[in-house]
C-alpha positions in Angstrom: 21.2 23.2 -0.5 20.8 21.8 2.9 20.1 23.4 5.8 20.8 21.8 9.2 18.5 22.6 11.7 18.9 22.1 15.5 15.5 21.6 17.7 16.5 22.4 21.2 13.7 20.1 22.8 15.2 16.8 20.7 18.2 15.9 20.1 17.4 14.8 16.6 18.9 17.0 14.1 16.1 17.6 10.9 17.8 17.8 7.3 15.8 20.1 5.3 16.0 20.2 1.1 14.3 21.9 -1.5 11.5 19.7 -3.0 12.6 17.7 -6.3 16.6 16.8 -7.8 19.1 19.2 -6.1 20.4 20.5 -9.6 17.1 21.9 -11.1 17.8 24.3 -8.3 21.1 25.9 -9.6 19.2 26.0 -12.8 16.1 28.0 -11.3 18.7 30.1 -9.2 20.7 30.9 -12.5 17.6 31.5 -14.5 16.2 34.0 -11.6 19.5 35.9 -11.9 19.3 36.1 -16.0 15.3 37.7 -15.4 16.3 39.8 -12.0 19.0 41.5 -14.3 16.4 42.0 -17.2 14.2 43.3 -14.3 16.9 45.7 -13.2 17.8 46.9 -16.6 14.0 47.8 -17.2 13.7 49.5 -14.2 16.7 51.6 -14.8 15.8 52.4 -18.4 12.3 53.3 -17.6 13.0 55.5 -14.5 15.1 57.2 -18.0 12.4 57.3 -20.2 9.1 57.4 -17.9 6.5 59.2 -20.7 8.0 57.3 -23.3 7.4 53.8 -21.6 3.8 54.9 -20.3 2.2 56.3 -24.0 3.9 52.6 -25.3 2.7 50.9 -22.3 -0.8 52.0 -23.1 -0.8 49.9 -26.6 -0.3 46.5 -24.1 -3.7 44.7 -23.4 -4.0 44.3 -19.8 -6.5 42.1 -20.3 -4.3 39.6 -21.6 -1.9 40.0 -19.4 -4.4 39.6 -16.4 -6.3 36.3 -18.0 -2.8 34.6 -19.0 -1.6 35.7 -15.1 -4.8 33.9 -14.1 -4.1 31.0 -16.3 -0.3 30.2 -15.2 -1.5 30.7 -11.3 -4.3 28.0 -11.9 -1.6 25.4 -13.9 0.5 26.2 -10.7 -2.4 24.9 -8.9 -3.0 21.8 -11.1 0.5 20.9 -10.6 0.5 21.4 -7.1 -2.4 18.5 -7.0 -0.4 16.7 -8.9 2.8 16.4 -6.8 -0.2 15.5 -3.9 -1.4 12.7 -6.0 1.6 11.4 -6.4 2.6 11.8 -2.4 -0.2 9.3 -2.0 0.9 7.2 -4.9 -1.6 7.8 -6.9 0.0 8.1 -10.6 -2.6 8.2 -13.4 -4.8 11.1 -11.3 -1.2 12.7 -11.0 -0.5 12.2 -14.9 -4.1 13.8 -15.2 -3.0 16.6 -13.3 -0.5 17.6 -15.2 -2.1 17.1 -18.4 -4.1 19.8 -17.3 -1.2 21.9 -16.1 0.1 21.7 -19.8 -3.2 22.4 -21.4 -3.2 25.9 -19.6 -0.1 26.3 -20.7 -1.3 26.0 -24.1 -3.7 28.7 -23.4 -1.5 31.1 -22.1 1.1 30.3 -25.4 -2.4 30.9 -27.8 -2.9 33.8 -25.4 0.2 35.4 -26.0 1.0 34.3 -29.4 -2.0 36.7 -30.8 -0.9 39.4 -28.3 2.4 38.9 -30.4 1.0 38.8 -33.8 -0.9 41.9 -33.0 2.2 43.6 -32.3 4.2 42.5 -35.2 1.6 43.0 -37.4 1.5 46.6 -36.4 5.4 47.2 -37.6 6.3 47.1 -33.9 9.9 45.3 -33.3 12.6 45.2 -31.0 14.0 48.5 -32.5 10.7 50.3 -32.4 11.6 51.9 -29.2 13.3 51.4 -25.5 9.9 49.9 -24.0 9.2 47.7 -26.8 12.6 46.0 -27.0 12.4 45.1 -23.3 8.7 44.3 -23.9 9.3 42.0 -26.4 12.7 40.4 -25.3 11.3 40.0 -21.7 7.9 38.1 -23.2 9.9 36.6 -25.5 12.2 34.8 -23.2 9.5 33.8 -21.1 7.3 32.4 -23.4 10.3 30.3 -24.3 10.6 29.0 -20.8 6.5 28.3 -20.5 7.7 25.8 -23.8 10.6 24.6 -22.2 8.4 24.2 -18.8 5.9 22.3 -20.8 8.4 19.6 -22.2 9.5 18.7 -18.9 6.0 18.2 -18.0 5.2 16.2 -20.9 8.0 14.3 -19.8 7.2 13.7 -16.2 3.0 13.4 -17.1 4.3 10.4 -19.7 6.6 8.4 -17.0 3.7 8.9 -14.0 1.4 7.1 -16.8 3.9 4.2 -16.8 4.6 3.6 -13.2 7.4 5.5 -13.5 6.9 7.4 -10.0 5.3 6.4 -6.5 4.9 7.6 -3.4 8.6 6.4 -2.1 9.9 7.7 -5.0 8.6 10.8 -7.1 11.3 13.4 -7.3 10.8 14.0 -10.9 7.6 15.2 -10.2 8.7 17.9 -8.0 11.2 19.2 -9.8 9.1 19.5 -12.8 7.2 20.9 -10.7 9.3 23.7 -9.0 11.0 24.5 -12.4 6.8 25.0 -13.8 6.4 27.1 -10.5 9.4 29.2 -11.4 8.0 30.1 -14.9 4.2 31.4 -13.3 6.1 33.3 -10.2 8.8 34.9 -13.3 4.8 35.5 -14.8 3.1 37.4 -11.6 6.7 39.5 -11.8 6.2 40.5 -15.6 2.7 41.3 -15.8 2.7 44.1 -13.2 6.1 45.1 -13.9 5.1 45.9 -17.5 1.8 46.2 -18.2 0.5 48.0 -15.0 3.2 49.9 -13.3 3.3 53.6 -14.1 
């Protein structure tokens, strides 16, 4: 995607791109659609079933929800120092960065995991009811992508170690780091859209 911009006061045209490799774009575009469509379908479905999705909601801890929403917003934010690390060619404090962007991953995964095994434990599946199969297929998918979002970290945090980046040239970076910002904003989306909403 680039958008041409004309500045009436120069006649210097300024190319404008998204941050990061043009194709992690389609992917975050494509992946946006997949959860907007989930988003949709719950909506719909709920506006159907509106006691039955409030007495299950109440079961959710929103505690949980609300540390883990903390937790991906603050891994956002190491990440973010991370691609400005990098800007100024910094690469072991970037690597460091994202270390830490992955560790808080890890904490929302634990995080969510035992929110998970509380539910299973309890008998509760994707055919207990309406609310729990998009709760669980929603979180599900998610915390798939968090994994996923990790790896590409791991990825990036082990070439920035090497040299691999500098500040001519650090693209990975940023499109590890838009994908990683795509999986906390998905995140901020979920948490009110199924544990708080009534």
């Amino acid at each position: 995607m680039i958008i041409l911009i004309n500045n009436p006061k120069s006649a210097h045209q300024v190319y404008a791109t998204p941050p990061g490799d043009l194709a992690i774009w389609f992917f975050i575009f494509a992946e946006l659609l997949a959860f907007g469509i989930f988003f949709a379908a719950y909506a719909f479905a709920r506006a159907h079933n509106i006691a039955l999705f409030d007495a299950s909601q109440q079961h959710l801890s929103r505690t949980s929800g609300a540390i883990n929403t903390l937790v991906l917003i603050t891994s956002s934010y190491f990440v973010v120092r991370a691609v400005a690390a990098i800007k100024q060619g910094y690469s072991n404090q970037c690597a460091r960065w994202i270390g830490a962007a992955i560790g808080f991953g890890a904490i929302f995964l634990a995080i969510k995991s035992f929110e998970f095994y509380g539910k299973f434990s309890s008998g509760i599946t994707l055919s207990t009811n309406t609310f729990y199969m998009f709760y669980l297929s929603l979180t599900i998918f998610h915390f798939m992508h968090v994994i996923l979002g990790m790896l590409i970290l791991a990825a990036v945090m082990l070439k920035a170690r090497r040299g691999g980046y500098s500040a001519e040239n650090h693209t990975g970076v940023e499109t590890g780091a838009s994908y990683w910002h795509m999986v906390d904003l998905l995140w901020i989306i979920l948490f009110p859209l199924i544990y708080v909403i009534h």
